[in-house]
N, C-alpha and C positions, 0 to 999 in steps of 0.2 A: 260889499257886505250884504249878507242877506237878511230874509223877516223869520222868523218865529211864529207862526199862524198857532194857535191855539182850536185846535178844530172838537165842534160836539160829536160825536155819531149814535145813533140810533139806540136806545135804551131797553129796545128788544124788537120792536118791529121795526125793520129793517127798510120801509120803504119812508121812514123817517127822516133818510138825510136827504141834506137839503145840498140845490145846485151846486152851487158855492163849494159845498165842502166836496163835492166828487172833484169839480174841477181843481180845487185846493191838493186835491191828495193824487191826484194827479201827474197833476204841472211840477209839485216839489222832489228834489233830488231824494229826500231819505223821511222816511217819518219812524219820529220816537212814539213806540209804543207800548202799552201797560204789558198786555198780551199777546206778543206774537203771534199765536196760533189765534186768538180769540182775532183782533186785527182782519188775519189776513182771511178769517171765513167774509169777513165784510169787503175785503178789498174784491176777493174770487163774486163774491155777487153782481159785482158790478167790473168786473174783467178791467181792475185796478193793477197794475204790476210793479208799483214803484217799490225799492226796496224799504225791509222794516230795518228798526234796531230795536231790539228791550230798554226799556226807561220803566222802572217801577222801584218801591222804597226800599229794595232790598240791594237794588246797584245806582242809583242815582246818584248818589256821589261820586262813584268810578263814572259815570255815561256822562255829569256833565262836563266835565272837559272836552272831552271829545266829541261833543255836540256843539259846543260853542267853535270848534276848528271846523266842524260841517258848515255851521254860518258863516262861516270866514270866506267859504267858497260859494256857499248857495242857500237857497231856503229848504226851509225843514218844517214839520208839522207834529205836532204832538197832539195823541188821542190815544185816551184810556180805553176798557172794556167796556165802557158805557156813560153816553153822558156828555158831561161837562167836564175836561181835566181842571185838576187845581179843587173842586168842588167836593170835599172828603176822599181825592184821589191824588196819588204822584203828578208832578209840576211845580209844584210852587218855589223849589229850588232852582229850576230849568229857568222861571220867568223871572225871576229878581237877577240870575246872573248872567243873563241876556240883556235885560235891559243895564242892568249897570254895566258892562259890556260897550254900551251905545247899539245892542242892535234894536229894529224894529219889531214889538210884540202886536199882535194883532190877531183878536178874535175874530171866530168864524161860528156864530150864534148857530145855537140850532138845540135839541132835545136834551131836556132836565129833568130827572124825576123830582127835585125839587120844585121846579112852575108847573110841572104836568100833576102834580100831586095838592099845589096850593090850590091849583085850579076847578078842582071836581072835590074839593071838602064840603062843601058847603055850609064853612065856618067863618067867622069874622075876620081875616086878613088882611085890610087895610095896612097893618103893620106887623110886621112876624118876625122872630128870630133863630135866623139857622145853626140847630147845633150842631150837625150830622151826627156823629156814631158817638153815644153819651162811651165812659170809660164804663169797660167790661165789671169792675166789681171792686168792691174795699173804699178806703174812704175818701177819694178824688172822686169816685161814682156817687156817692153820697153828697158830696158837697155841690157837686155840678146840681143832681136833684134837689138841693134846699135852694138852691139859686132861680132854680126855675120857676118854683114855688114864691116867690117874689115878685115873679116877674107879669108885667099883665098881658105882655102882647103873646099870641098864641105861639108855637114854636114847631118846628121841622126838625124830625131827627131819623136817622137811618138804622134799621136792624136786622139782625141777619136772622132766618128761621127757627133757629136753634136756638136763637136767647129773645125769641118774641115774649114769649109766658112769663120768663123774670123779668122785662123790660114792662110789659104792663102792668104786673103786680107791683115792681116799686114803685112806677109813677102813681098808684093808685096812691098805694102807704104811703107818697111824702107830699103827694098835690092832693089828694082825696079826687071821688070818685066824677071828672071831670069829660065831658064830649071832647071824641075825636072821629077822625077818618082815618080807619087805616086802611091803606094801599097795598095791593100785592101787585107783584109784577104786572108792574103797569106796563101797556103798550101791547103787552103781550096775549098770546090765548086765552090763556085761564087769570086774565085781568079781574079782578075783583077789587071794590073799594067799601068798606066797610065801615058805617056813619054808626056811630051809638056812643053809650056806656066806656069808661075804662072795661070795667066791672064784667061788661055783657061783651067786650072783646076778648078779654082773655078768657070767656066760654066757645066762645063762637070758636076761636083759631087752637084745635085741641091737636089737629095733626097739622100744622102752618109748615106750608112749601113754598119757596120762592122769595126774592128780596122784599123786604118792606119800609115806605116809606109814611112814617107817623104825621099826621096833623091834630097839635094838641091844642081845645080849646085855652085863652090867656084866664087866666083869674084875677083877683082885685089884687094889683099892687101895693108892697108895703113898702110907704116912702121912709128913707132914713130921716127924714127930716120931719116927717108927721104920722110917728110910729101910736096905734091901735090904742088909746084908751084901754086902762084897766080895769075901769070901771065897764065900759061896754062891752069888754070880753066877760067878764066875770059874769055878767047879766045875760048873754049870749048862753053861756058854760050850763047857766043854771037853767034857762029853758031848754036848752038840751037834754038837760038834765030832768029835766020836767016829764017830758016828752019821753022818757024812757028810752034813750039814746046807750047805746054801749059805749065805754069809752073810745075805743080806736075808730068809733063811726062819728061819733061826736068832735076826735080832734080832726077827722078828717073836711068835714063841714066848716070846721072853724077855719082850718085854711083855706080852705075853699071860697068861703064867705068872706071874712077878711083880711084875708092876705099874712095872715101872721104865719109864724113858724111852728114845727111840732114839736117843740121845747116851750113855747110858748102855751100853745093851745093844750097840750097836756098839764101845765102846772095851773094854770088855770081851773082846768077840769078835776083836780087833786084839792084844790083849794073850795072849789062849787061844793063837797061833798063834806068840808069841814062845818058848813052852816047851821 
């Protein structure tokens, strides 16, 4: 019976991988991989010849059978177009049905734009949570963003260049205007990591080329169990109100500050202007 090696490879700069995984990719009889072509410029760099097959979310359900009869005879290696498989990528079917299987899965660590992007934020990550790719739009996108807004710990999440501009606008509208790092293709030439504003990133990224990987600062959690005083929003509401706040900047601070929601913090602010 053979192993399942989960191999990372290089997330743009190519002198990335690590021993391990040359010899890994190597030594095994077949490697499943996301992209073919993309694959094999990696394999040609380093004068790799072993044979590919496709494994991605549009035939993984036909490949895994027949990957599971590849371990029946030997090992195999699974590696997406970048990265970590399994990690907002094709695998994670590949590895549950190997292992339940009885075969041996076994990673072969190596480049994440998730660690390489927590790493150079320089934001508070002691504790963080990875969303990858928030849902494209309608009200499963929305819900995912009211959740986050709850949550304290900072968060990781992945966007493609074409939806970076509504990607930072709604998290403005449902977290208010909160620090992040956002990352452009990391690793790579024109690597750029951008520290600021929501607000002053979706100025900044007006022509955005390249993958991006988001670090949002956390905001104050709101515990189900010890939900926001009404009295203190109300009083919050109203110096905001003081202070000549517009309402949609006003509920945005309110979630920001105390973790409530923008059902919340707008009925509140509705309520501030009856007095």
């Amino acid at each position: 019976m053979g192993t399942l090696y989960i191999v990372a490879t290089p997330i743009g700069n190519l002198e990335d991988i690590t021993l391990r995984a040359m010899r890994v990719l190597r030594e095994v009889p077949l490697i499943a991989a996301e992209d073919t072509r993309v694959t094999r410029r990696l394999l040609s760099a380093y004068e790799i010849k072993t044979p590919l097959l496709s494994y991605n979310e549009h035939n993984q359900r036909a490949r895994t059978p027949r990957l599971l009869e590849a371990l029946e005879q030997g090992d195999v290696a699974l590696v997406s177009d970048a990265g970590t498989p399994v990690l907002s990528d094709p695998g994670l079917d590949l590895v549950q049905a190997a292992a339940e299987a009885g075969y041996k899965v076994v990673a072969v660590a190596g480049p994440s734009a998730l660690a390489a992007a927590v790493s150079v934020a320089g934001l508070p990550t002691q504790e963080f949570t990875f969303v990858g790719f928030l849902p494209r739009k309608g009200k499963e996108r929305r819900q995912a963003l009211e959740r986050l807004a709850k949550e304290g710990r900072a968060f990781v999440l992945y966007e493609a260049p074409h939806r970076i501009q509504a990607t930072l606008d709604d998290l403005k509208d449902v977290l208010g205007d909160r620090r992040l790092a956002a990352c452009r293709e990391l690793t790579k030439f024109y690597e750029e990591v951008f520290r600021g504003l929501l607000s002053e990133a979706s100025s900044h990224f007006t022509e955005p080329r390249g993958e991006f990987t988001l670090v949002v600062e956390g905001g104050a959690p709101l515990s189900a169990d010890e939900p926001v005083d009404a009295g203190r929003l109300s009083s919050f509401m109203n110096e905001l109100r003081g202070q000549g706040l517009p309402p949609n900047q006003s509920v945005a601070v309110a979630m920001a500050e105390l973790g409530v929601s923008r059902r919340e913090a707008y009925s509140a602010w509705v309520e501030s202007g009856k007095g």
